[in-house]
C-alpha positions as CSV (number, residue, x, y, z in Angstrom):
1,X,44.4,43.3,-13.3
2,X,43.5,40.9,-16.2
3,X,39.8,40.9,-17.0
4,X,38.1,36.8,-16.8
5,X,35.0,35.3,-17.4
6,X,34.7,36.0,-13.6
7,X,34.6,39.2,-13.6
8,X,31.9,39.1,-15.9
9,X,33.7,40.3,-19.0
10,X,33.6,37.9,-21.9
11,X,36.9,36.4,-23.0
12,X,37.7,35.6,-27.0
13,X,38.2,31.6,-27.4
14,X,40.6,31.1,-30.1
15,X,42.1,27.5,-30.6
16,X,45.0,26.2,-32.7
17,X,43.9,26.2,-36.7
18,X,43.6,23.0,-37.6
19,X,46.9,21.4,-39.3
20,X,45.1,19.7,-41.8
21,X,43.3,20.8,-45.0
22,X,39.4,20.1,-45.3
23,X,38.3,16.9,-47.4
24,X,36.8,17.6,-50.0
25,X,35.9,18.9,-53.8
26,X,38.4,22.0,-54.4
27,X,38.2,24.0,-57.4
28,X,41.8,25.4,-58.8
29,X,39.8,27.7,-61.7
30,X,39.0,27.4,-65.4
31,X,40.3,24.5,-67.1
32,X,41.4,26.3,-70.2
33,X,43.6,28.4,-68.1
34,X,45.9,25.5,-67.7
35,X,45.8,24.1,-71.5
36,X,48.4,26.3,-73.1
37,X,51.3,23.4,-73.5
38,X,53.1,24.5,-70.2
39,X,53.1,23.2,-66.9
40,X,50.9,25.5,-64.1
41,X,52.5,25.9,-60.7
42,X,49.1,26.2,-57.4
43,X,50.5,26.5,-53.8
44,X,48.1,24.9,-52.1
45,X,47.1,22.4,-49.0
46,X,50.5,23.6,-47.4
47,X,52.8,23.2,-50.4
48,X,53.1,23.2,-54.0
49,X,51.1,21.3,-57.0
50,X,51.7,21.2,-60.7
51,X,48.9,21.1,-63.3
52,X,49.4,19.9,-66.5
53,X,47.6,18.7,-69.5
54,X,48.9,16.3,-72.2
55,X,48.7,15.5,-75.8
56,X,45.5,13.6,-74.8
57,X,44.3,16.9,-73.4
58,X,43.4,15.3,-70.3
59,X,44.4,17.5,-67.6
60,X,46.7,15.9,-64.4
61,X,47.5,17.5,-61.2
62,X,50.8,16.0,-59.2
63,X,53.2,17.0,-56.5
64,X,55.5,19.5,-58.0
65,X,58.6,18.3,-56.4
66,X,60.4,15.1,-58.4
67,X,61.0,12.6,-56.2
68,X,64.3,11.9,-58.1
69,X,66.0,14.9,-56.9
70,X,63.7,17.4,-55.4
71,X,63.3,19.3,-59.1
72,X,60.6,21.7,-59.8
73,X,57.8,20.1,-62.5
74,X,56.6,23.3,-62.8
75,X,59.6,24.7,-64.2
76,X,59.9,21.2,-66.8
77,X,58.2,20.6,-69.6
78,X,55.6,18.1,-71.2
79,X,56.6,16.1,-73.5
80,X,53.2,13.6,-74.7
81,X,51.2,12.6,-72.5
82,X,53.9,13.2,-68.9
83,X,55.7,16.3,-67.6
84,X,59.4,16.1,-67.8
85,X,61.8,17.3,-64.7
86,X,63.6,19.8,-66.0
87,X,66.6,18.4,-63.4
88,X,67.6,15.8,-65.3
89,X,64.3,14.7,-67.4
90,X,62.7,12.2,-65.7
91,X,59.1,11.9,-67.0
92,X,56.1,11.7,-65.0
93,X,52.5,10.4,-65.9
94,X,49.6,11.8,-64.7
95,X,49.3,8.4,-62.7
96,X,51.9,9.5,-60.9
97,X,54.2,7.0,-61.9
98,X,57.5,8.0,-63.7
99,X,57.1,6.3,-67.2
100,X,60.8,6.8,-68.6
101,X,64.2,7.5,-67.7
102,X,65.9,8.6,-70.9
103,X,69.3,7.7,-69.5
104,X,69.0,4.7,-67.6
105,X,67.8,1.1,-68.5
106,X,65.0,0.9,-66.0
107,X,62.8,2.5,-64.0
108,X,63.0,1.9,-60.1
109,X,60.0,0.1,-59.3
110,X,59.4,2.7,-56.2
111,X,59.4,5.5,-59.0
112,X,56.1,7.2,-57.8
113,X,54.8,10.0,-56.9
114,X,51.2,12.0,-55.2
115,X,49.3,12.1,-57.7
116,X,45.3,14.1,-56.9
117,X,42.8,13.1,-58.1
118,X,40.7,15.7,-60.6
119,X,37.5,16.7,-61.9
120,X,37.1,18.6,-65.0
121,X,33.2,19.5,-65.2
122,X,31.5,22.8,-65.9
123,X,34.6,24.2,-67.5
124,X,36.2,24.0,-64.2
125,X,39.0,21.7,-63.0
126,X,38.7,20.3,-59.4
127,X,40.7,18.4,-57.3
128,X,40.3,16.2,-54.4
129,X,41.7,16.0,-51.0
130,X,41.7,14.1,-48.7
131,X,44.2,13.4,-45.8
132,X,43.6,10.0,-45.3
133,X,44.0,9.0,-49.1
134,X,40.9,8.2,-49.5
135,X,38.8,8.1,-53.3
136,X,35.9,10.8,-53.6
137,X,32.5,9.0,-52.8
138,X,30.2,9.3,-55.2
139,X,27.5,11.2,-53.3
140,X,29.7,13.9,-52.4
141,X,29.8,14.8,-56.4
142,X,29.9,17.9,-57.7
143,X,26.2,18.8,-58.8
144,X,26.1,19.7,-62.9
145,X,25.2,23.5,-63.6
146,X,23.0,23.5,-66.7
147,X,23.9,26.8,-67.9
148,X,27.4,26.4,-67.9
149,X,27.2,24.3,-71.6
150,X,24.4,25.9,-73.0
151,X,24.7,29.0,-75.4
152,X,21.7,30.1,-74.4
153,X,23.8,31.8,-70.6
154,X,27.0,33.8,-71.0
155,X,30.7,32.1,-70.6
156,X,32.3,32.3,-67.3
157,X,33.7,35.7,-66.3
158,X,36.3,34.6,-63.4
159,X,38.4,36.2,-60.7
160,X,40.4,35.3,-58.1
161,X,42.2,36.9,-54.8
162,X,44.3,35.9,-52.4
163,X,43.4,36.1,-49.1
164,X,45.3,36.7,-46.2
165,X,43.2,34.5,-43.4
166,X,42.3,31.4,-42.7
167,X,39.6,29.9,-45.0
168,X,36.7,29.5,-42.2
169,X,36.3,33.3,-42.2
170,X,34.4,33.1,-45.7
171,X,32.6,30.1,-45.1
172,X,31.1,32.3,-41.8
173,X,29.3,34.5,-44.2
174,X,26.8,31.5,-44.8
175,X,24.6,32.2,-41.8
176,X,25.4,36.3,-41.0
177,X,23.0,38.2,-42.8
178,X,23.6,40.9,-41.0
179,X,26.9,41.7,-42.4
180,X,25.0,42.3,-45.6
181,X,23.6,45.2,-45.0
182,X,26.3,46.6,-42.7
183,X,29.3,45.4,-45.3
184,X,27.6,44.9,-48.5
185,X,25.0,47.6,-48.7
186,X,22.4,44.9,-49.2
187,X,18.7,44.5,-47.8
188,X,18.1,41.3,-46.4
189,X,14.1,40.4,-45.9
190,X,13.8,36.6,-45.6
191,X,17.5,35.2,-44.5
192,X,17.1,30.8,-43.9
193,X,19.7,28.3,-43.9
194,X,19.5,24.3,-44.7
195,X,22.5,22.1,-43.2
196,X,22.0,18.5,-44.2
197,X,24.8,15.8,-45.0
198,X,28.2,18.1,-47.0
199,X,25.8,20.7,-48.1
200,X,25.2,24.0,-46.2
201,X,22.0,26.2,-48.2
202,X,21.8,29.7,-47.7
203,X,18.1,31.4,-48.6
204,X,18.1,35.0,-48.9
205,X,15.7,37.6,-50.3
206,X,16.4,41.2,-50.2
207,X,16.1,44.4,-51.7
208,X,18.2,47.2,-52.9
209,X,19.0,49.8,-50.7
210,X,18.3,53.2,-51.7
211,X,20.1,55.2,-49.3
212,X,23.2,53.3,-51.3
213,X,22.4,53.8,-54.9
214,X,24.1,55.6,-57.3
215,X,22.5,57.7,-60.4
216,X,22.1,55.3,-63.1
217,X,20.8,55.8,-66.7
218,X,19.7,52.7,-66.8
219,X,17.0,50.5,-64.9
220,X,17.3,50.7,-61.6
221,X,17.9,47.0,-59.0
222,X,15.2,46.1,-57.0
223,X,16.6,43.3,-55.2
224,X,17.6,40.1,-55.7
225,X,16.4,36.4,-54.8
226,X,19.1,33.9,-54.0
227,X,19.7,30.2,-53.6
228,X,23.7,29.5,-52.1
229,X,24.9,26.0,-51.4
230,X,28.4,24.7,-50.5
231,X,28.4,21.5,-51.8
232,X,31.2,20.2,-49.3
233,X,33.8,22.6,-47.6
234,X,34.4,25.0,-50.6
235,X,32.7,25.2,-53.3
236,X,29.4,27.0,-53.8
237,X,26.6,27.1,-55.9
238,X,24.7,30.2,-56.1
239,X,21.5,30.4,-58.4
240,X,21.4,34.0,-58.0
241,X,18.1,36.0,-59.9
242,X,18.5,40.1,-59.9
243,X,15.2,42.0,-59.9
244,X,15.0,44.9,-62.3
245,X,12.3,47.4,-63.2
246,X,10.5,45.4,-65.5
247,X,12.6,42.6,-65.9
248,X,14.7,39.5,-64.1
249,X,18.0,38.5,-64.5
250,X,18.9,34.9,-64.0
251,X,22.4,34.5,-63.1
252,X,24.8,31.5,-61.4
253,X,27.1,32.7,-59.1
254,X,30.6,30.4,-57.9
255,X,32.2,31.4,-54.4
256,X,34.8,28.7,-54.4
257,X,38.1,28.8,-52.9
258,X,41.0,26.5,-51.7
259,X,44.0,26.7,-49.0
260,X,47.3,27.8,-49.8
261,X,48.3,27.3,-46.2
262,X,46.6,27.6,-42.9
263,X,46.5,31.6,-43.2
264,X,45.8,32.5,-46.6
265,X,43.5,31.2,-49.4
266,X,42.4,31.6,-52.9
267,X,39.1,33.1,-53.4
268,X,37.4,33.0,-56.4
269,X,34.3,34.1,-58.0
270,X,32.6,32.3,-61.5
271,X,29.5,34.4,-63.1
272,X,27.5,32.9,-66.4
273,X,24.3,35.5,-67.2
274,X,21.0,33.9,-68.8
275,X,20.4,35.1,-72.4
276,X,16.9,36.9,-72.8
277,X,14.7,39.4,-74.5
278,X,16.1,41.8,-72.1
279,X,19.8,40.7,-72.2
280,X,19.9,39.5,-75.6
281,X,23.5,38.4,-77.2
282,X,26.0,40.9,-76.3
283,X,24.1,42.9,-73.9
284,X,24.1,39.2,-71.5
285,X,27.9,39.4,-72.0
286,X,28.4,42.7,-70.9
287,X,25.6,42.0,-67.9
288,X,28.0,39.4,-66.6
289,X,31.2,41.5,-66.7
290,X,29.3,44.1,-64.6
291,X,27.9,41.8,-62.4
292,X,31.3,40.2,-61.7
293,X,32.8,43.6,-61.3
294,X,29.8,44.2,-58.4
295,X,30.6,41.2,-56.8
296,X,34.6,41.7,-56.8
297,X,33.9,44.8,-54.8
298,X,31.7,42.9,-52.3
299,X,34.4,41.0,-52.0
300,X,36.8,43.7,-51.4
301,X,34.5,44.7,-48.6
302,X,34.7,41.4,-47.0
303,X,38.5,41.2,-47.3
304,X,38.7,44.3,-45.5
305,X,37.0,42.7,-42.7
306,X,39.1,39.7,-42.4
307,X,42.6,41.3,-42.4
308,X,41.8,43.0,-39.3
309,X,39.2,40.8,-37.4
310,X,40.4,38.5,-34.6
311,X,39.8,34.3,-35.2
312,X,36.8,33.6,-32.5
313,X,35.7,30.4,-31.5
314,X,33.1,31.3,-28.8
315,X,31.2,34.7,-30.7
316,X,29.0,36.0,-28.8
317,X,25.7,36.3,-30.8
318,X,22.1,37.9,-30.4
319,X,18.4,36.3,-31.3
320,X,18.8,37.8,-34.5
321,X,22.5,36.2,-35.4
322,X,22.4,33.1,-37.3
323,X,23.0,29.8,-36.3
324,X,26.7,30.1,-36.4
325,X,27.9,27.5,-34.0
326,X,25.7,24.5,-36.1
327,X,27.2,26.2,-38.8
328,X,30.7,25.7,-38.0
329,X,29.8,22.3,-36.4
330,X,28.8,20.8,-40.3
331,X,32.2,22.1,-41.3
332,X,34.0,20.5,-38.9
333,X,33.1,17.3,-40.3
334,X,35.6,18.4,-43.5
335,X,38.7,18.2,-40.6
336,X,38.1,14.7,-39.1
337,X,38.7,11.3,-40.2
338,X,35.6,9.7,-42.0
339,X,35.0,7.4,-39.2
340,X,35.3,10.3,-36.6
341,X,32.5,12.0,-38.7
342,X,28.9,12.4,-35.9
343,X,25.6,12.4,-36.7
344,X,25.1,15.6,-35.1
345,X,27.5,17.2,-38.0
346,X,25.4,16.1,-40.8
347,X,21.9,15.5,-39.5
348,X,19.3,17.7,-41.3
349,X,19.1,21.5,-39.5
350,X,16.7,24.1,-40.6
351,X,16.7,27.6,-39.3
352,X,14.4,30.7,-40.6
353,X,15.7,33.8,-38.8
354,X,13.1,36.5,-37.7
355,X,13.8,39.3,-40.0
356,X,11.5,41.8,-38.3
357,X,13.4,43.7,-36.2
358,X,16.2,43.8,-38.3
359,X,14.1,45.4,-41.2
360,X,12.1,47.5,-38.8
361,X,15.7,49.2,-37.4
362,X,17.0,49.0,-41.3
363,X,14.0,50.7,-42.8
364,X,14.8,53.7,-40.2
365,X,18.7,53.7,-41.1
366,X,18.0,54.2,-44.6
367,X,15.0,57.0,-43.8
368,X,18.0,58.9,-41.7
369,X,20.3,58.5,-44.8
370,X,18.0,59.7,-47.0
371,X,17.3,62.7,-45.2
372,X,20.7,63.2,-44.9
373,X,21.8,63.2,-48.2
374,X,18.9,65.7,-49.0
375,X,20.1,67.9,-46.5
376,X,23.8,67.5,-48.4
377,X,25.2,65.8,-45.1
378,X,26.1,63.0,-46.3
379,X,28.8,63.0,-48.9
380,X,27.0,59.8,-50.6
């Protein structure tokens, strides 16, 4: 007999992922990456892009397919300011227009093709999407991160993964603070979240775990105080301060990624490192290698989670779960038309969760672990 709400037994909701790709700011990396003279082939939104930056160093991002004959840009070459087919050499602005035919007399006046638009800001290179064709509007910006063009913070140190899931599963993390401690081997104390218009603001205080530490010659964490906001469906801004004995560290933290199709994405991670007394010239540089090896493996950890974990639409949550469903409700406003967009998906939400219990239970988890690993029990 098959088990039903009936019965009492709570049934997983999973609906269709949606066909199309969120609107919105996407970042595709570092610029730099793509300025070597050579086209740079991204799968994403479902199919397949080519970047490219020309003698005016202005970096363009098209469809990779020619609409000539259905050759690959990314395997042509550029050639000025367009990208050649490497077919039979058709050449393609950054407009999207095809600008020259070296063999024929004229260009067919239907010679176009997608071309996204981009951002370039930060060191970063974003692109927009948008299903209905649509411009960017201008209060949906990217905001400016001070630190990433002044010498006084660290360059970016970047990493990306591909994930095997579909993008909602990272975007979930906004709200579960629990899964920090259980997944992460965090500490959380204060946990609040901000949903207002395209930005979703995670506010989190916590400290290190001790039960988790390993011996260190060097100062040991005490926690860490973190301010987290998507600014639209993917990209986030993290102004991310680490507690030391004696000392802060003030750090920016990027968790950005973008669709390759419905079940897999790229997940990146961008960390710059404020210069100070403490972390003066090298040792910043260093700092931010570390941290971005720390936060690679917390990564991993969440990865681990996904590959396995069934898509729910209808979790079932406890009074000390986060406000997941108003969550996911602001995000769905990324998968509808603009004029399908409610009021109740970008009206102004505030929630502060309780932390009491969950520190209360946490503090006595960490005691047993302790005594534990006195009593040589615990391999850690």
């Amino acid at each position: 007999m098959t088990a039903t709400e009936s019965d009492g037994v709570r049934v997983i909701e999973a609906e269709a992922i949606p066909t199309r790709y969120a609107r919105g700011w996407h970042c595709l990396g570092l610029a730099e990456r793509f300025r070597d003279g050579r086209p740079h082939a991204v799968r994403a939104f479902g199919g397949k892009l080519v970047v490219f930056a020309g003698e005016d160093g202005r970096l363009n991002v098209l469809d990779a397919y020619c609409r000539h004959m259905g050759g690959d840009l990314s395997e042509g070459t550029i050639k000025g300011n367009e990208i050649a087919c490497p077919f039979h050499d058709w050449r393609w602005g950054g407009d999207g227009r095809c600008k020259k035919i070296p063999y024929s007399r004229r260009v067919p006046l239907r010679a176009r093709t997608a071309a996204w638009p981009t951002l370039e800001q930060d060191g970063m290179l974003f692109v927009w999407n948008d299903p209905e064709g649509n411009p960017p509007p201008p209060e949906q910006a990217i905001p400016r991160i001070p630190g990433a063009t002044s010498d006084r913070w660290t360059d970016w140190v970047w990493t990306e993964t591909v994930v095997n899931a579909n993008c909602r599963e990272v975007v979930d993390n906004v709200v579960d603070m629990a899964h920090f401690f259980y997944v992460h081997y965090s500490f959380p104390t204060y946990f609040k979240n901000i949903f207002e218009g395209h930005t979703a603001t995670q506010i989190m205080k916590g400290r290190a775990r001790p039960d988790a530490r390993r011996p260190s010659r060097g100062p040991q964490l005490l926690g860490n105080s973190s301010v987290a906001t998507y600014y639209g469906p993917s990209f986030m801004i993290d102004e991310l301060t680490y507690h030391y004995e004696g000392f802060d560290i003030n750090s920016v933290l990027i968790n950005c990624h973008y669709p390759i199709d419905r079940n897999s994405f790229v997940l990146q991670s961008g960390i710059i490192t404020e210069r100070s007394e403490a972390l003066p010239g090298d040792e910043a540089d260093k700092m931010a290698r570390r941290l971005s090896d720390f936060i690679q493996l917390g990564f991993e950890q969440d990865i681990k989670i996904w590959k396995t974990k069934a898509r729910i639409d209808n979790p079932l949550l406890c009074e000390e779960d986060g406000p997941v469903y108003q969550l996911r409700r602001w995000y769905e406003q990324f998968y509808v038309d603009a004029a399908d967009v409610t009021p109740e998906m970008t009206a102004r939400f505030e929630f502060e969760l309780d932390t009491t219990r969950p520190v209360e239970a946490w503090e006595r988890e960490v005691e047993r672990n302790l005594a534990a690993q006195a009593a040589g029990d615990d391999p850690a």
